[in-house]
Structure formats: C-alpha cells, structure tokens
DOVODREN-49914 format. One record per residue (C-alpha): x, y, z. Coordinates in Angstrom, 2 decimals, decimal comma. Each point is the difference from the previous one (the first is absolute). Layout:
DOVODREN-49914
@xx->X&yy->Y&zz->Z $
...
end
This chain:
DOVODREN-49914
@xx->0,00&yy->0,00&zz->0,00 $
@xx->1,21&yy->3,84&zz->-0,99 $
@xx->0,51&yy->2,25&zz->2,82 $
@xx->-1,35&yy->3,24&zz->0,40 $
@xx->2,81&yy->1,46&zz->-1,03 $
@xx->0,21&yy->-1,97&zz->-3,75 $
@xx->-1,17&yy->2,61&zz->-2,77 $
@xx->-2,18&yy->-0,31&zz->-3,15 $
@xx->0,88&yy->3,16&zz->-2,21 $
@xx->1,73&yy->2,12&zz->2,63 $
@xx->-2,90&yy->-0,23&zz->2,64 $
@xx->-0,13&yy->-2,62&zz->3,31 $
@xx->-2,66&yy->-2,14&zz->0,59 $
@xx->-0,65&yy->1,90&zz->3,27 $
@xx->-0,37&yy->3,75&zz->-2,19 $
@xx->-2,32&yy->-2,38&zz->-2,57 $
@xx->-2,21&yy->-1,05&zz->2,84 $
@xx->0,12&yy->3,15&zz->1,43 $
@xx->-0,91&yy->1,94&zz->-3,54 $
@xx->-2,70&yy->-2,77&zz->-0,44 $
@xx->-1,69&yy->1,08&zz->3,37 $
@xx->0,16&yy->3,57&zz->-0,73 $
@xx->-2,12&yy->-0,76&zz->-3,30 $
@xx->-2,33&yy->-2,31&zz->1,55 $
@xx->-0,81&yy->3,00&zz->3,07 $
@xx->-0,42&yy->2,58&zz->-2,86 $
@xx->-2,80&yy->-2,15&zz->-1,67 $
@xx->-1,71&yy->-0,55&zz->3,50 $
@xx->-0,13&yy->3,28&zz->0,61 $
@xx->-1,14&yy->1,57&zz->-3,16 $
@xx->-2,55&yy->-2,37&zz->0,10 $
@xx->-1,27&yy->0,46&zz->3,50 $
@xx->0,49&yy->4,09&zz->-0,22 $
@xx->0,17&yy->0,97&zz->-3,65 $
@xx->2,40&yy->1,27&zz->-2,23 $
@xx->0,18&yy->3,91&zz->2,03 $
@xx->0,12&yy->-1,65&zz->3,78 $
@xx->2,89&yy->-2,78&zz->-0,98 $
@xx->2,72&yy->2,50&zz->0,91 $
@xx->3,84&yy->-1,51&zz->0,51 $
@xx->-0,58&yy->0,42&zz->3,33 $
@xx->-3,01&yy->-2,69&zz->0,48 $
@xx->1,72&yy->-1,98&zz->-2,23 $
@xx->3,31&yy->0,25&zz->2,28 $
@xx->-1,88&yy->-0,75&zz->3,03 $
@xx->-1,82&yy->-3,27&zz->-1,34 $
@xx->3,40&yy->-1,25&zz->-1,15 $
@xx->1,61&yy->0,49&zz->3,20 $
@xx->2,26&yy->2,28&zz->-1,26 $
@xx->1,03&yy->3,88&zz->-0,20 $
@xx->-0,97&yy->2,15&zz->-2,95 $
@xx->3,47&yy->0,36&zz->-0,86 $
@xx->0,35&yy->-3,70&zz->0,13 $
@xx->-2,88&yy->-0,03&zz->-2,67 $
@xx->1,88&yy->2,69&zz->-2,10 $
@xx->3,43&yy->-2,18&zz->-0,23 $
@xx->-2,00&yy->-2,44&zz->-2,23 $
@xx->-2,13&yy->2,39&zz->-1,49 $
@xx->0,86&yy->3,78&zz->-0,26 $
@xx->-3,43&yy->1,68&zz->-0,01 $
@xx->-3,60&yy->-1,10&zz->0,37 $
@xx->-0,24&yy->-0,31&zz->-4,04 $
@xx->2,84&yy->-2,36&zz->-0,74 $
@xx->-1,67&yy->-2,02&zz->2,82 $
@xx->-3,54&yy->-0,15&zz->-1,73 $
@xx->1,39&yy->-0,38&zz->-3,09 $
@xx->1,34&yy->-3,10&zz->1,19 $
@xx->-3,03&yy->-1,03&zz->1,73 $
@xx->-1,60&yy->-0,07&zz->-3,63 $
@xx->3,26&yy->-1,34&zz->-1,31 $
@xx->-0,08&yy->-2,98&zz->2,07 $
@xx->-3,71&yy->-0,88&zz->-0,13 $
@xx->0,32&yy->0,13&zz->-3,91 $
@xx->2,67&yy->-2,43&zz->0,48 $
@xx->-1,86&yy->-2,58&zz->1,95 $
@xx->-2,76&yy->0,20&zz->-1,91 $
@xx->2,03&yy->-0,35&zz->-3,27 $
@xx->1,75&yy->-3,21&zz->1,45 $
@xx->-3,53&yy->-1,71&zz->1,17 $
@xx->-1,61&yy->0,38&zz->-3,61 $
@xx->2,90&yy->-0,95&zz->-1,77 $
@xx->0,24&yy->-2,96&zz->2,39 $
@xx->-3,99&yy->-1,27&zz->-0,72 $
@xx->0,30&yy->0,96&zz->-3,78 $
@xx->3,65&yy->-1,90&zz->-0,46 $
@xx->-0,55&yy->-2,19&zz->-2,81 $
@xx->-3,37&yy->0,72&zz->-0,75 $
@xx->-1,17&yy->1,62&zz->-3,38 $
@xx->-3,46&yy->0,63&zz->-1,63 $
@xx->-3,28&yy->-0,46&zz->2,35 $
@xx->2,26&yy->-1,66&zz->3,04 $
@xx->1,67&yy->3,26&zz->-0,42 $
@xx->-2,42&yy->1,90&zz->0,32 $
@xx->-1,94&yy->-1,22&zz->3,02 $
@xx->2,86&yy->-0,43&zz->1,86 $
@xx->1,51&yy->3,38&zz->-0,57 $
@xx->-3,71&yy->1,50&zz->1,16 $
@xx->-0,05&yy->-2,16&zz->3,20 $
@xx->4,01&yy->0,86&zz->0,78 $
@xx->-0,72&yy->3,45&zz->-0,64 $
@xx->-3,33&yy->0,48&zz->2,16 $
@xx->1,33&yy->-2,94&zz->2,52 $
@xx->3,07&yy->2,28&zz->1,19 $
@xx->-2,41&yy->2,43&zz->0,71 $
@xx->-2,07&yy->-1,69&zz->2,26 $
@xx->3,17&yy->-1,41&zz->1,70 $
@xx->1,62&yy->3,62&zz->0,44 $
@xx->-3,01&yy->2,36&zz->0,55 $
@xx->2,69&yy->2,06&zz->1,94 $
@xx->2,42&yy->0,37&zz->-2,52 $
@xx->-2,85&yy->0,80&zz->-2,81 $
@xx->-1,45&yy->2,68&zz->2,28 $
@xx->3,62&yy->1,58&zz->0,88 $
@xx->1,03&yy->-0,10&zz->-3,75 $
@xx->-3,30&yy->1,68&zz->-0,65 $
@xx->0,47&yy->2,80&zz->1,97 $
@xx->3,76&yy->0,64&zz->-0,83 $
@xx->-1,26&yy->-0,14&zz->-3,87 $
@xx->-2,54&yy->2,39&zz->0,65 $
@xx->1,22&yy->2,51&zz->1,80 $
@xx->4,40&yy->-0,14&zz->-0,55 $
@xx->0,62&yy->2,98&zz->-2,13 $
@xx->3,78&yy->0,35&zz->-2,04 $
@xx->1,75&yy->3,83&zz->0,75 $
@xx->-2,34&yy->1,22&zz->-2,82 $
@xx->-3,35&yy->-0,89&zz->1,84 $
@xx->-0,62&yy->-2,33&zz->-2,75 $
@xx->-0,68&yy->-3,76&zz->1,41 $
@xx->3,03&yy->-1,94&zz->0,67 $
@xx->-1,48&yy->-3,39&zz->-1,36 $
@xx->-2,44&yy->1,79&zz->-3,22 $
@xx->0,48&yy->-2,66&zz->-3,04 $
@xx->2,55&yy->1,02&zz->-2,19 $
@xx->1,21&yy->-1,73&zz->-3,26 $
@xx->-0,58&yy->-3,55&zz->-0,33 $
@xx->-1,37&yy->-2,38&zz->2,97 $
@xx->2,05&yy->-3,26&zz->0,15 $
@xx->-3,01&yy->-1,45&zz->1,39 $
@xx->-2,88&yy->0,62&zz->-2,50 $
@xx->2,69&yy->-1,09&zz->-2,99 $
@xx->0,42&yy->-3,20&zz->2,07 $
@xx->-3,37&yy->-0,57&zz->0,07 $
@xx->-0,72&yy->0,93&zz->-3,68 $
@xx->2,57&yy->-2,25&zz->-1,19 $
@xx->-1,31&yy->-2,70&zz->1,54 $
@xx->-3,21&yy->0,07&zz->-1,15 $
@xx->1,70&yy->0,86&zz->-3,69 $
@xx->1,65&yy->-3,73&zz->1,12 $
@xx->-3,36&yy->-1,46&zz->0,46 $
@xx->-1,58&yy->1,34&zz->-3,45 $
@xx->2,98&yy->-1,27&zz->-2,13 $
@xx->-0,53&yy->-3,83&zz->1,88 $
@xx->-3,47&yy->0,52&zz->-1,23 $
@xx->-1,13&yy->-0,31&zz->4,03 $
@xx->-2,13&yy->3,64&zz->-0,07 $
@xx->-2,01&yy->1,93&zz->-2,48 $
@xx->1,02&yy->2,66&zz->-1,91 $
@xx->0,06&yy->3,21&zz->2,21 $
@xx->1,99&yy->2,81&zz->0,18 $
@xx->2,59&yy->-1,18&zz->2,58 $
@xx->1,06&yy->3,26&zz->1,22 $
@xx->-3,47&yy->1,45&zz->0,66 $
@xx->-0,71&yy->-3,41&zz->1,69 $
@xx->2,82&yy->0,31&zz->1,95 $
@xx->-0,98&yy->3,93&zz->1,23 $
@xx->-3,16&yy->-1,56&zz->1,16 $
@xx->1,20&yy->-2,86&zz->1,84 $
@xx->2,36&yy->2,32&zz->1,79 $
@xx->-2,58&yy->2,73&zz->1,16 $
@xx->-1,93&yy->-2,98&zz->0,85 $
@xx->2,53&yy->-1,08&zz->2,77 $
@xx->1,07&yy->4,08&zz->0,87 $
@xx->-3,72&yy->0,44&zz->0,94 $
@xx->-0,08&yy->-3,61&zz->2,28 $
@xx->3,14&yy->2,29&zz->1,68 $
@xx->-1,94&yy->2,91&zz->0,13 $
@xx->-3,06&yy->-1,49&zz->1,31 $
@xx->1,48&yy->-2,26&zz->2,34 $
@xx->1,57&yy->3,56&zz->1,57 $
@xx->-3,43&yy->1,69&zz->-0,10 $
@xx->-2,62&yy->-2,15&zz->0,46 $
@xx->-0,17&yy->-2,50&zz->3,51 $
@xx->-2,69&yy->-1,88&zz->-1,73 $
@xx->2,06&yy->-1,00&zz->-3,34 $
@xx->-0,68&yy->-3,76&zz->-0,40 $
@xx->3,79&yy->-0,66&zz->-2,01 $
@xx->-0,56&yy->-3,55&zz->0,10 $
@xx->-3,56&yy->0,76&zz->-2,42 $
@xx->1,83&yy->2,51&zz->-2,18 $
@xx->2,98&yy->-2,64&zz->-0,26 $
@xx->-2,32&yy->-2,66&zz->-1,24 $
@xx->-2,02&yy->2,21&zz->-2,09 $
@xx->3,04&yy->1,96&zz->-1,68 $
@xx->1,49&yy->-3,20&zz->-0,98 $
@xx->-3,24&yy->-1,38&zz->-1,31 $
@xx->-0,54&yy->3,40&zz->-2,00 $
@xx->3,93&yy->-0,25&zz->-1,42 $
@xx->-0,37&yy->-3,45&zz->-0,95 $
@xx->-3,63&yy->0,72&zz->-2,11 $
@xx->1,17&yy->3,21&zz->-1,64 $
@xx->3,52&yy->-1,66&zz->-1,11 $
@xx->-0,88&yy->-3,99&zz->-0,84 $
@xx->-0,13&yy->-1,03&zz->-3,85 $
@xx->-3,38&yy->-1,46&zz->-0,70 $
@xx->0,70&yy->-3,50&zz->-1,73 $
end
C-alpha cells in the first residue's frame, strides 16, 4: 500500500482527499443554502477547515464552483459511457436515457448545486460563465450515434441532429424539474422518455 506521502501528478493522496472534501462541502452547501448563501466561509466550516485552507486548493469562490460543475460533468460522463460501452442503435439509446436520468436521481445534490452555479456564476464581463459557446461535445456524441444507428438500418430516417437537440432538452428539463418541483415523479418521466425516444426513432419493418 502507498503512503500518504506517494504522489500522483505532483499532489499527495492526503491534499487529493483533502481537495475531494472541499468539493463535496461546496455541493452540500449550495444545495442546502443556494448559490448567494454558500460563501467560502460555510464551505470552510463544513470541511473542518479555515477559509484560507479552502483558498490553497482553490483561489477564489469561482475556480471552486467551476470545479464543482467540472467534477459533476465528469462523473456523470464516466457513468453513461460506462452503461452505453458497447452498445449501438436502440440498446444505445435506452441505456444512454436511463444513465443520463439515473445519475440524477442518484446525485440530486450535485444536480441542484450545478444548477445554481450555472445559473447564477457570471465571467468578469457579467456574461454567464457556463452560456453554450461553439460546439457541445455532448449533443455531437449523441447525434453521431444515432447517425450510427440509421446507417445499420436500426432507426428511421430522421434528422439526427434535431433528434438529438430534443433528446437533450428532454433530460436538461428532468434536471430542471427535479430542482423545482418536490412532486417530479423521475422514475415516470424515465420510463416515458425512453418509450417516446424509442417510438419517434425505430424503423417500421
């Protein structure tokens, strides 16, 4: 077993753990209090730690949410590609709906904290720090797969890309809701999503 002391990268296992916690206290408390009551010091204080300590691994409240958002995308990213690995056309599909819908009902806190940082973190122009710019990495993944699923003559002809704009608002507004609304039933919208996808995208034999 590696001490302590080993290093991946330049950082300890100890500073790791300890950046790791930081995170994790960040998304508790913008969830609990909101984007505007999460200051570095509540953060500090359910970590254990001083505010300075907090600004060693992250120098100023916005490189810290940033990497809140940062490290949710990441998670979720490694989950989907996990339940999709190896799958292509309709298997695809439903599992990449489930994976996508599934991490947020297993990380309400993280969905709510990234909602609130994307909402309300503003760049030094005012502008918001996480507006879409240029191309999303996501919806291209997504189109190209169903593209994949056209040419093996598993779906319909569609236009992939429009497809794959609606199948992503579908899952930003399960986010949305889930944030909103106490009485969202995601399990329903889970099953009936992935019933709707499958219907609008099948080739009729």
């Amino acid at each position: 077993m590696r001490s302590d002391t080993g290093r991946d990268g330049g950082r300890t296992f100890t500073e790791g753990a300890r950046r790791e916690q930081i995170l994790a206290c960040a998304v508790e408390a913008i969830a609990e209090l909101g984007y505007a009551r999460a200051s570095l010091t509540e953060i500090a204080r359910r970590a254990g730690a001083s505010k300075g300590v907090v600004s060693y691994y992250f120098p100023g409240k916005d490189r810290l949410l940033g990497q809140v958002v940062a490290d949710v995308y990441t998670r979720a990213g490694a989950a989907i590609a996990a339940a999709t690995a190896g799958r292509t056309g309709a298997a695809f599909l439903r599992a990449y709906l489930e994976a996508n819908l599934g991490f947020l009902a297993d990380h309400p806190a993280d969905i709510r904290a990234v909602t609130e940082i994307v909402m309300n973190l503003r760049g030094p122009d005012g502008a918001p720090r996480f507006a879409p710019t240029g191309e999303d990495p996501v919806l291209g993944h997504l189109e190209q797969m169903l593209r994949d699923g056209q040419q093996a003559g598993e779906f319909r002809d569609f236009d992939a890309r429009s497809m794959a704009v609606l199948l992503r608002g579908a899952v930003d507004t399960a986010s949305g809701r889930l944030v909103t609304d106490p009485g969202f039933d995601l399990a329903a919208y889970t099953r009936e999503l992935v019933a709707t996808a499958e219907l609008a995208t099948r080739r009729v034999r």
